[in-house]
N, C-alpha and C positions, 0 to 999 in steps of 0.2 A: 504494500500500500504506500502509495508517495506523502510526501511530508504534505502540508500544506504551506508552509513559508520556504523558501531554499532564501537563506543570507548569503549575498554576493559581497567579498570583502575583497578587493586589492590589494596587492603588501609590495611595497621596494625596501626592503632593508629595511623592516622593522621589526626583526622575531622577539624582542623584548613585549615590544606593542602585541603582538599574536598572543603571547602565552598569557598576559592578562586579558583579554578578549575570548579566547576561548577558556579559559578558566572562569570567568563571568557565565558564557556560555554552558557548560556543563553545570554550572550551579539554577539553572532555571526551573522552577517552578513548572512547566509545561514544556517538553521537547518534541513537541511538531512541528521541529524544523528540523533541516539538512543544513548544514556549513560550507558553501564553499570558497574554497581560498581559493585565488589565483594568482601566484608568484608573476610578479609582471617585471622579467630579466633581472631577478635582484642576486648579487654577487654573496649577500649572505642571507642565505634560505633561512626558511622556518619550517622544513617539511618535520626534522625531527620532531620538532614540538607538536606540528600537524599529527603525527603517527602514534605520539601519547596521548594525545586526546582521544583518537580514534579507540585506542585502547583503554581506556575510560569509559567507553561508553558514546562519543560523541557522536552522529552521524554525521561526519565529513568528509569529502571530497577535496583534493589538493590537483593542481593545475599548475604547471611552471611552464613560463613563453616568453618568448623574448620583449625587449623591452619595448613598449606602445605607448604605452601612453596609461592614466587608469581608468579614461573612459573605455578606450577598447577592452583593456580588460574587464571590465565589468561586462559588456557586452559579449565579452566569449565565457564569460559566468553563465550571464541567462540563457546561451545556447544550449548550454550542458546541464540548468537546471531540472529539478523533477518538479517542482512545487506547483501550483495556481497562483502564489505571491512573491514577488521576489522583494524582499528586503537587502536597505543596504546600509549600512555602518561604513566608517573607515576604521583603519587599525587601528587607528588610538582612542580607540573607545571602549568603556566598560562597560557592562550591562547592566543595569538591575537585575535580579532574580527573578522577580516577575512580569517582566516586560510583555513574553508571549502572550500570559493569562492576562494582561490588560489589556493589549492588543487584541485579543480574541474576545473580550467584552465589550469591548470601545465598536468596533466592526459590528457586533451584534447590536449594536445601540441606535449607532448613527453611523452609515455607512458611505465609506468616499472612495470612488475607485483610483484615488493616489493622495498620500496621507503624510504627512511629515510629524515628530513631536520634536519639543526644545533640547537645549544641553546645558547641562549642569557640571560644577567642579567636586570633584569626591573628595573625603577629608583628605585621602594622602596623597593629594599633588601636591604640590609646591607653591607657596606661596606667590610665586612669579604668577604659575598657571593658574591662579584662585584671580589675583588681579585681570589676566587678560580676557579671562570668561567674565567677568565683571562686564567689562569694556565692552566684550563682543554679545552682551546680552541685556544692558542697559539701554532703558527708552533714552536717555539724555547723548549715548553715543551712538546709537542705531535706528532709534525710531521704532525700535518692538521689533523688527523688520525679519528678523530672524526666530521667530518661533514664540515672541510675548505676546503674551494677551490682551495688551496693548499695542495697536499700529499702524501705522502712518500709511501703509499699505495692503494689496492685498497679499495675504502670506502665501509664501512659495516654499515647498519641501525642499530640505539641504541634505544632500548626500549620506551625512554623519548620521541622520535619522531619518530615512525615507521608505515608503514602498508603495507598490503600484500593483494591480492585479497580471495574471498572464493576457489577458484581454487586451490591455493599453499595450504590452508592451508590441503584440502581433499588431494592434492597430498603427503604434506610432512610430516602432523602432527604438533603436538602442539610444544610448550616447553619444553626443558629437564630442571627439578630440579637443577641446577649450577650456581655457579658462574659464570659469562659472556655470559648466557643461551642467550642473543641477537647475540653476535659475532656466538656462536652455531647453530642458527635458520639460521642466514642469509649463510652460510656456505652450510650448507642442503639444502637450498632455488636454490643457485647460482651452487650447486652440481646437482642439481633436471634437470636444463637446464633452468630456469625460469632467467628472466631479472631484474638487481639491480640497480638503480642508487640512485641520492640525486637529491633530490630540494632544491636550496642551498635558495632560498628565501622565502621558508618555512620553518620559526623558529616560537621556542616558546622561555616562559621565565621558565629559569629554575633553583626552587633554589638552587640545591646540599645540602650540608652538610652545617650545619647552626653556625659549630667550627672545627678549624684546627682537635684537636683530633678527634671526626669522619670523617676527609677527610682522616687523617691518617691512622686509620683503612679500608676506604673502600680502597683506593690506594694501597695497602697492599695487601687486598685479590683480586685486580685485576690482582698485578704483581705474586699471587700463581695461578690464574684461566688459564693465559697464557698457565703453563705447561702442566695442563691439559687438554688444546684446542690442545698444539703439541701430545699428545699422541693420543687424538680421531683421528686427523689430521697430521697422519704424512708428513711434510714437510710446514705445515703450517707457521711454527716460522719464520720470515722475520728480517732483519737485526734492523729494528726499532721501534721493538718489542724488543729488546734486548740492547736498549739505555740507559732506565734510571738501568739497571745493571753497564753498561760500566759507567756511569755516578759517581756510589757508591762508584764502585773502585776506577774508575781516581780517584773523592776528596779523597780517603782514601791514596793511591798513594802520591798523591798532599800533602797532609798535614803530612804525615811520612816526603817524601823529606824537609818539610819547614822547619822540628823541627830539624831534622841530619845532612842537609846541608844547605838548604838557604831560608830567608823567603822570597825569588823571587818566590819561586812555591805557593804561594798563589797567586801573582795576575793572572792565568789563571780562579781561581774560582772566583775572583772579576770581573774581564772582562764579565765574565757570569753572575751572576746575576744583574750585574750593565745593561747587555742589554735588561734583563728581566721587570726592572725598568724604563731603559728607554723605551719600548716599551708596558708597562703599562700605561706609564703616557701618550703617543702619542692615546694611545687609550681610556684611560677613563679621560685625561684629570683632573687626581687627583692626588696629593700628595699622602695622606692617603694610596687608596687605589694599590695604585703603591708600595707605601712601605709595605704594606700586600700583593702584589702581587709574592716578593722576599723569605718570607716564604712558602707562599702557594704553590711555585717552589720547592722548596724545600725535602717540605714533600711528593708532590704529585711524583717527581722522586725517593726520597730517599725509602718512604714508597714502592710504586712499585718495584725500583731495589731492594731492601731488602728481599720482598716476592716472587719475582722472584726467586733470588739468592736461597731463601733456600729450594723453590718447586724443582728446578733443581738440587740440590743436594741430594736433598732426594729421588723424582722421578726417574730421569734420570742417576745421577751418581752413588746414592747407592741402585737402582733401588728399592726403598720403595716407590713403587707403593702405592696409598689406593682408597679407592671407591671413588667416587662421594659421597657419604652419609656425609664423612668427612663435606664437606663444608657445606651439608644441616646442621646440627646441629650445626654449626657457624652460616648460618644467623638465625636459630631461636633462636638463642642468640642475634639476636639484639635489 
């Protein structure tokens, strides 16, 4: 009898991230699902760890190909799957125990044929990782925009916690090879005539970037991916999509005025991250990580407005259009 969920997880070089994901995995509350991994050309595998799980008990399937990209390989996931849903994590994600049996409540409830929930920081990340899921999950530096229950837009499922039935996927196809390939899928999905919503109370834990510089690099190639989701999507671009730009300028604005006329125009940028701090510390209840939460604002607006700013310049104003290929050979640079 086949699973009803098959998880599709990609991995390049993270058998650390594997072995606490399927160890999450094997601690579930409900195993109607299948695991599948697919090594996507990583120099250091994770099958051994794939092959203790297996022997634990886990129903997984392990897949190693050369290196693509992770949208393909997610898509040679769902080739191989058995399930009617294909869910999908990335590796550095922890589970809840109960995730399936809420999942399978939630569906029984209110049903959407592609569904996202939010992401949450586990006690034992790291302080670093506590502030940047702050950032990446606050209405004051996102707009809700990513899985709260407050939002400035309509929600879109994000990879880290996504799934879709087998239905959509024969209706719409896989993955495109890009940057923001999630925002892209659900786009197509919601284009399709198919039903999107969130389970806001299915979360996972999830670690992002493990140091400011790699949040800055990926914030960065998020605020470049935008452009090219308005060009696939003309009319896409919404007003709060185009905040942490507005954001760049004002401080840069903000800090000309302070130096040539008065250093009153800095406190609108203290008022701001001082709420960002306050509203850290009301939520994780830390010093610390309230005070890395002020950085990690930062970057994650700056890096975004930045990469925004100069795809839209180059795209749109100096209309130096370039393929999709561009970014693939950025993230196999990672």
């Amino acid at each position: 009898m086949n699973p009803r969920y098959s998880v599709i997880v990609p991995v390049y070089n993270r058998p650390s991230e594997v072995k606490d994901l399927v160890d999450s995995l094997l601690a579930q509350t409900s195993q109607d699902f299948e695991l599948v991994i697919v090594e996507d050309g990583s120099t250091v595998p994770c099958r051994d760890i794939v092959e203790d799980a297996a022997a634990r008990g886990l129903a997984v399937r392990y897949f190693h190909k050369d290196n693509e990209g992770r949208s393909i390989a997610r898509n040679y996931g769902m080739e191989r799957a058995a399930g009617d849903w294909f869910v999908f994590f990335d590796s550095d994600c922890v589970i809840p125990p109960d995730y399936f049996t809420k999942l399978a409540e939630a569906q029984a409830e209110i049903y959407y044929d592609c569904y996202g929930g939010p992401d949450a920081a586990h006690d034992s990340f790291s302080d670093t990782q506590k502030a940047i899921n702050y950032s990446m999950t606050s209405f004051l530096t996102t707009g809700g925009i990513r899985g709260g229950k407050v939002s400035l837009e309509k929600f879109t499922p994000r990879t880290f916690n996504m799934g879709f039935s087998r239905t959509v996927y024969e209706r719409v196809g896989g993955y495109r090879e890009m940057f923001s390939e999630d925002i892209d899928m659900s786009t197509r999905i919601r284009r399709a005539g198919f039903s999107i919503g969130l389970y806001p109370d299915l979360f996972v834990w999830h670690k992002r970037r493990v140091d400011f510089r790699k949040f800055l690099r990926q914030v960065y190639v998020f605020g470049m991916s935008r452009i090219t989701l308005q060009l696939l999507y003309p009319g896409s671009l919404k007003l709060v999509h185009t905040l942490p730009a507005l954001f760049v300028l004002g401080v840069l604005g903000l800090l000309l005025l302070s130096v040539f006329v008065s250093p009153w125009f800095l406190l609108p940028i203290g008022l701001y991250f001082g709420a960002v701090f306050a509203g850290a510390l009301v939520k994780t209840r830390s010093l610390r990580i309230s005070a890395l939460a002020v950085p990690a604002a930062a970057i994650q607006l700056g890096g975004y407005g930045c990469g925004f700013i100069k795809a839209w310049i180059l795209k749109i104003l100096l209309r130096r259009s370039r393929d999709i290929n561009e970014e693939i050979s950025i993230r196999k640079g990672k």
